[in-house]
N, C-alpha and C positions, 0 to 999 in steps of 0.2 A: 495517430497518437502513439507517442513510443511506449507508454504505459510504464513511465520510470519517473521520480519524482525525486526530492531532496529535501531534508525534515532536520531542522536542531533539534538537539536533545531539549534545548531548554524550554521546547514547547509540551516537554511531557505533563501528566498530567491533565492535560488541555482535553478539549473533547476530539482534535484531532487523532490525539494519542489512543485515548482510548477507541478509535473506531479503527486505527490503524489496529491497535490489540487484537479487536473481535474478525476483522478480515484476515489477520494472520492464523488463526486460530480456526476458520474458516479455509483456509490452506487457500485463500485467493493474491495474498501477497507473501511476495518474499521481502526480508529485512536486513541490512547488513551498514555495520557500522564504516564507514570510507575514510573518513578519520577523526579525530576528537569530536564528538560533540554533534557529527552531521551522519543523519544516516540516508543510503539510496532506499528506497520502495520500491517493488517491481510488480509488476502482475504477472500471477502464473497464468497455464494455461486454465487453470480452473478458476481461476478470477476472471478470464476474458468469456468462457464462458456462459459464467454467472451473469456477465453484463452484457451479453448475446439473449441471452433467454429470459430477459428482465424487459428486454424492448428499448432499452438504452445501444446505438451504437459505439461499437469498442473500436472507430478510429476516428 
């Protein structure tokens, strides 16, 4: 899993948005706009982890 995703904007709001918020803030994703409208998602090392030691495998 390359642990990298791709999100429009116009889905804010959404309850993706918001879980993306609380993982951000969580310092398990990074966020960055790539151009108008679309942002990439990343997991950090401390989002991979969080999904190590949850019992979820992270690839």
């Amino acid at each position: 899993m390359s642990g990298e995703i791709a999100v429009l904007e116009s889905a804010e709001g959404t309850i993706l948005w918001r879980t993306l918020q609380e993982c951000r803030q969580a310092h398990w994703i990074l966020q960055k706009e790539v151009s108008p409208g679309v942002f990439s998602v990343s997991l950090t090392t401390t989002g991979r982890r969080a999904l190590e030691t949850s019992g979820r495998p992270a690839n």
